[in-house]
ZAFI-417557 format. One record per residue (C-alpha): x, y, z; residue number from 1. Coordinates in steps of 0.5 Angstrom, whole numbers. Layout:
    c1    c2    c3   i
     X     Y     Z NUM
...
This chain:
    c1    c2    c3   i
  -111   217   118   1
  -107   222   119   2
  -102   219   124   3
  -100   213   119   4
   -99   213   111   5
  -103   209   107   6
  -103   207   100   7
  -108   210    95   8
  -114   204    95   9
  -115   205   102  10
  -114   213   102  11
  -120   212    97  12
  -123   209   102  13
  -121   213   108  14
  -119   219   108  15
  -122   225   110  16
  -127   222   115  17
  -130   225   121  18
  -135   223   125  19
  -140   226   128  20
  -142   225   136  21
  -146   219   133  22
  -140   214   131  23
  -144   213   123  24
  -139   209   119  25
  -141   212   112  26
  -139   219   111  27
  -145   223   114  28
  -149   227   110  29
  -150   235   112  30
  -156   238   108  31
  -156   245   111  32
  -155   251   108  33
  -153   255   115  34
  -150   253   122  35
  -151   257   129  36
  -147   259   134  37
  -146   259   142  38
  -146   266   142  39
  -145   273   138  40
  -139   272   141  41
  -137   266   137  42
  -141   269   132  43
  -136   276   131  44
  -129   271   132  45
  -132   266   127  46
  -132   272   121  47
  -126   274   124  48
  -122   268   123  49
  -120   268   130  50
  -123   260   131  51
  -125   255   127  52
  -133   255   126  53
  -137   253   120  54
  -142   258   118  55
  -145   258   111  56
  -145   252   107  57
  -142   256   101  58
  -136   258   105  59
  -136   251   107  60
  -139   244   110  61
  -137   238   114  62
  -140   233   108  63
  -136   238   103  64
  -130   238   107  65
  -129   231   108  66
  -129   231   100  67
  -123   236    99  68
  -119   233   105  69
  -120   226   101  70
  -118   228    95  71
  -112   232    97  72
  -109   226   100  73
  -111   222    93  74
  -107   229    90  75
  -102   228    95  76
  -104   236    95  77
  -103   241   102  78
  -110   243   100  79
  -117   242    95  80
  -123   246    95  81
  -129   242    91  82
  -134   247    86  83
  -140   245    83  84
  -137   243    77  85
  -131   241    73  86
  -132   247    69  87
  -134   252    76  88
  -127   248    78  89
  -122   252    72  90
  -126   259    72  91
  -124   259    79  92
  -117   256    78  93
  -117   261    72  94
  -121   268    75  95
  -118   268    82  96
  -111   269    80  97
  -111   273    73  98
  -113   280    72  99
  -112   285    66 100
  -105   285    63 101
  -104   278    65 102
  -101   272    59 103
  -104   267    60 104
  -101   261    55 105
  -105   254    54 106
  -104   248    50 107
  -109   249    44 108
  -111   241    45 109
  -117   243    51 110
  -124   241    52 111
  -128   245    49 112
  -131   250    54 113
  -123   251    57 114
  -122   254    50 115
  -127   258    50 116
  -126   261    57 117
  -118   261    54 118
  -120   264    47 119
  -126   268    48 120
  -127   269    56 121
  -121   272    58 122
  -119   278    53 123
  -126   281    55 124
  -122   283    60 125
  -117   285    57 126
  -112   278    59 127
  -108   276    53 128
  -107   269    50 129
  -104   265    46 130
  -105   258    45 131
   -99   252    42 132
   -98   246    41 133
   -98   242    47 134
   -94   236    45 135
   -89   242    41 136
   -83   244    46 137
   -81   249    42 138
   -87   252    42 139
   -86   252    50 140
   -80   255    50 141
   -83   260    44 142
   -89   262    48 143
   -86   262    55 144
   -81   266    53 145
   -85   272    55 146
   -87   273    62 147
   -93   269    64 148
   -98   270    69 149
  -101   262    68 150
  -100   256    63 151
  -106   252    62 152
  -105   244    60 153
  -109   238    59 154
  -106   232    58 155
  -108   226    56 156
  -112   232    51 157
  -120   232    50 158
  -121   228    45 159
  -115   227    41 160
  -111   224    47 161
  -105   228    47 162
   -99   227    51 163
   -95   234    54 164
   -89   234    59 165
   -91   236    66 166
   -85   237    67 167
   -82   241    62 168
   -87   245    61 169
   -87   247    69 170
   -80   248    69 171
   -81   253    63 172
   -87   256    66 173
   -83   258    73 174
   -79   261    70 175
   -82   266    66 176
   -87   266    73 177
   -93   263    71 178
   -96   258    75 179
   -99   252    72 180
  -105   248    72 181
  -107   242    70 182
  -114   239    68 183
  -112   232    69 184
  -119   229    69 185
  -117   224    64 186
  -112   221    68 187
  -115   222    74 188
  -111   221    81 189
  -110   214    81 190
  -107   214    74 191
  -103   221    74 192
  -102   226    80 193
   -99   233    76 194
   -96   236    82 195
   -91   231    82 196
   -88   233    75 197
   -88   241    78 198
   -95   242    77 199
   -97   247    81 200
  -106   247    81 201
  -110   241    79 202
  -117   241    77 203
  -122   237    75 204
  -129   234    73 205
  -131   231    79 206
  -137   229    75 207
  -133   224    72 208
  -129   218    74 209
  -130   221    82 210
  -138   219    82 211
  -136   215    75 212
  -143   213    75 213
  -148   219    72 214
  -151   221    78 215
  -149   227    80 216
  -144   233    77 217
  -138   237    81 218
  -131   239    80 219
  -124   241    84 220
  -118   244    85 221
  -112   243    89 222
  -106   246    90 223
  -101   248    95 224
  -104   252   102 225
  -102   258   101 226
  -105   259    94 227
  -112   255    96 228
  -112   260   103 229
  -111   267    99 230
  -112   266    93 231
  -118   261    91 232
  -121   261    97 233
  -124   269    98 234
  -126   268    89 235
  -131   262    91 236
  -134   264    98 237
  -136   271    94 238
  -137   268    87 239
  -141   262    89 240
  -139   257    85 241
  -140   251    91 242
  -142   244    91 243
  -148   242    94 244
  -147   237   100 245
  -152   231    97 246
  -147   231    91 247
  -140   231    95 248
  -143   226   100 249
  -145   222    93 250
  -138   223    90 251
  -135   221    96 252
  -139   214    96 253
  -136   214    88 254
  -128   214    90 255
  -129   208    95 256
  -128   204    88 257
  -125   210    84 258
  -119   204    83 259
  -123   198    82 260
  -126   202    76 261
  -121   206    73 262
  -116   199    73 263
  -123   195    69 264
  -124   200    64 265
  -117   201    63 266
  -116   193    62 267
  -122   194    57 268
  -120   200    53 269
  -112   197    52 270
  -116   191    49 271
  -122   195    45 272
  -116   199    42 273
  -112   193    39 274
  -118   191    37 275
  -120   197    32 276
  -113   198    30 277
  -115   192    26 278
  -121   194    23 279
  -121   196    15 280
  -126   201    17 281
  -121   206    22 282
  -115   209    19 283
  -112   211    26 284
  -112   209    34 285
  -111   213    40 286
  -109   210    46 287
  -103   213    50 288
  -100   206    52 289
   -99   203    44 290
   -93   204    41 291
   -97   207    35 292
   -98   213    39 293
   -94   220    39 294
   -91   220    45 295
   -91   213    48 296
   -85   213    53 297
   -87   220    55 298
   -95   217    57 299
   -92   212    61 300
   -87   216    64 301
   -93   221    67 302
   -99   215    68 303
  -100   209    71 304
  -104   206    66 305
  -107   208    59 306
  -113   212    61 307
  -121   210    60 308
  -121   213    54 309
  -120   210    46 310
  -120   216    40 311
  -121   213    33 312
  -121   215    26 313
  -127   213    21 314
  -125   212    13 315
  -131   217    12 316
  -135   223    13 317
  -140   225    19 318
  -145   221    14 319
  -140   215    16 320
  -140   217    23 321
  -147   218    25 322
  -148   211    22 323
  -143   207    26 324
  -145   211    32 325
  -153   209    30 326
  -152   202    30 327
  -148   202    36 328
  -153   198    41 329
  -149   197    48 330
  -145   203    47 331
  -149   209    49 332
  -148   216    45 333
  -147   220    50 334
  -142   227    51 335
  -140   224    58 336
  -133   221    60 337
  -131   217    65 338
  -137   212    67 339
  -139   205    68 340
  -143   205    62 341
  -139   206    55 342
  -141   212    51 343
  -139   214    44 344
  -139   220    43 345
  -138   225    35 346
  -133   231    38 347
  -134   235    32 348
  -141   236    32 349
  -142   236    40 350
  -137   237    45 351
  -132   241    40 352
  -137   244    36 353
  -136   251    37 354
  -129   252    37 355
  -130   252    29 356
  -127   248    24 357
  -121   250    22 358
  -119   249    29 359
  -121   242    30 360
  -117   241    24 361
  -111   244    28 362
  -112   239    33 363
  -114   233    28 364
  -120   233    29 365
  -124   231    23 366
  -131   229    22 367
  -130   222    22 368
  -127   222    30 369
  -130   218    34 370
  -128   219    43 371
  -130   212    46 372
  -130   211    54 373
  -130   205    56 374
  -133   203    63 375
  -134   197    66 376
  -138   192    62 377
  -136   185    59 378
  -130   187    54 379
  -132   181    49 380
  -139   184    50 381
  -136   191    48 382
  -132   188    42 383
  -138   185    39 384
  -142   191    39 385
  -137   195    36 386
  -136   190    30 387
  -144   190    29 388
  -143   198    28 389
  -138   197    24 390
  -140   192    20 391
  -147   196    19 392
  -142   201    15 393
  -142   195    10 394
């Protein structure tokens, strides 16, 4: 794989393998915690780092390895390391490059937990935080105009699909020494790879489109190979954050049709959204790729496509909301993203719940918000529930 550059549907189906003497075709699956060594010798020059040997399934294993060279080819990465979660992958993005006295400077549109980790977590230690507008430049400029350890990003943002650039706000960042991370898990790598537009680390929720099917959990970070050597590398081995072999081999099997997938519930959710925008029961749709949305040309200057995901605007209160999703029957209620089955799911009162009401309503988050992932069902069969609940709002 290395000595020719294949396009992505192969690296998704290639990248990263290494067989071992038994010449399998699937990716094998290495469900040891510890590997021996021909020698003490060996042993001492392999903690050393004077050769190359595995030693510890949380510094680092065959299966796990084959996972993050994979996904460094998709990023188009120096180097990634896998974490046992989406939410292990941002800690460690975070932890292992702040200390007291650092700024940090996020966009305020986050997941849930990133903002807790951004608002809660790191002034503990004593790490200073401000939050903008993502979409709002100015604010950048404003914000980054103090020196800065870290700028924090997700775009498309959770739920409310905002759109920030990449590019300007890296430009910015650098310049008052930040490096820039990018929780780019609604995009995925198929549709937007960050480092292209001055992005310094991505990170993500592997549990997501990567598996794609509900099985397993996991995350990444990826970056340059300097920074994954000296900076991520020497946090994880000695914090733990690692993923289990059995869920790296199982993500590994999920990115062979990482592209169908994405490319099928895009399709879908570009219809679906089109299709609600319709209905007298929603005020407002949200999706990057209509031309009712906020930043249309900024969506389709960063990403491939429209994403997976459809946010819409009930005419109504939670009461409104809980009875739609109730009379859903295809579509599951779920607070996951990025699956086959399509899942709805109420941020105000799940996965934005605990950053409090009044910052919801900074994000527009209201009670009657709705976060649809598409997956890969028949869109009419899709539609035609979505009419029923709606219908059930009389």
């Amino acid at each position: 794989m290395e000595s020719k550059q294949y396009r992505l549907a192969t690296q998704l189906v290639h990248a990263g393998q290494a067989r071992s003497n038994y010449d399998e075709n699937a990716e094998a699956l290495f469900l040891t915690s510890g590997f021996v060594y021909d020698s003490a010798e060996q042993a001492e020059a392999t903690f050393k780092g004077e050769i190359a040997h595995y030693q510890y399934s949380r510094f680092g294993n065959p299966t796990v390895s084959m996972l993050e060279t994979r996904l460094a080819a998709l990023e188009g990465a120096e180097a990634c390391r896998a974490t046992a979660t989406g939410m292990a992958a941002v800690h460690a993005a975070l932890l292992s490059c702040l200390k007291t006295g650092d700024r940090v400077v996020a966009s305020r549109a986050l997941f849930g937990s990133c903002h807790w980790i951004v608002s809660t977590l790191l002034p503990r230690y004593g790490i200073k935080t401000t939050f903008v507008n993502g979409s709002d430049i100015a604010a950048w400029k404003a914000a980054l105009a103090h020196p800065t350890a870290l700028a924090l990003i997700e775009t498309p943002s959770n739920p409310m699909l905002d759109i920030i650039d990449l590019r300007a706000v890296s430009d910015l960042a650098h310049a008052a020494g930040a490096i820039v991370v990018i929780d780019n898990v609604f995009a995925t790598p198929f549709l937007q790879r960050p480092l292209e537009f001055g992005a310094d680390v991505v990170v993500y929720s592997a549990t997501k489109h990567m598996d794609g099917q509900g099985r397993v959990m996991g995350g990444a970070v990826l970056g340059r190979k300097d920074w994954i050597d000296t900076t991520l590398q020497p946090f994880i081995r000695n914090t733990g954050p690692s993923i289990s072999p059995f869920n790296a081999w199982v993500i590994l099997k999920g990115l062979e049709t990482l592209g169908l997938r994405v490319t099928q519930s895009c399709r879908s959710a570009a219809i679906i959204a089109d299709h609600l925008s319709t209905s007298r029961h929603i005020s407002r749709v949200i999706y990057p790729f209509r031309s009712d949305h906020p930043q249309p040309l900024l969506a389709r200057a960063q990403m491939k496509d429209g994403g997976t995901l459809v946010t819409f605007q009930l005419r109504g209160d939670k009461r409104m909301a809980f009875k739609f999703m109730n009379a859903l029957d295809l579509i599951v209620i779920s607070n996951n993203l990025g699956d086959s089955k399509s899942m709805a799911t109420h941020p105000a009162t799940t996965t934005h719940m605990r950053i409090g009401e009044e910052e919801r309503a900074r994000l527009g988050i209201t009670d009657g918000t709705i976060r649809l992932s598409v997956g890969l069902e028949d869109v009419a069969d899709l539609i035609d529930d979505l009419n029923g609940a709606l219908a059930a709002l009389g």
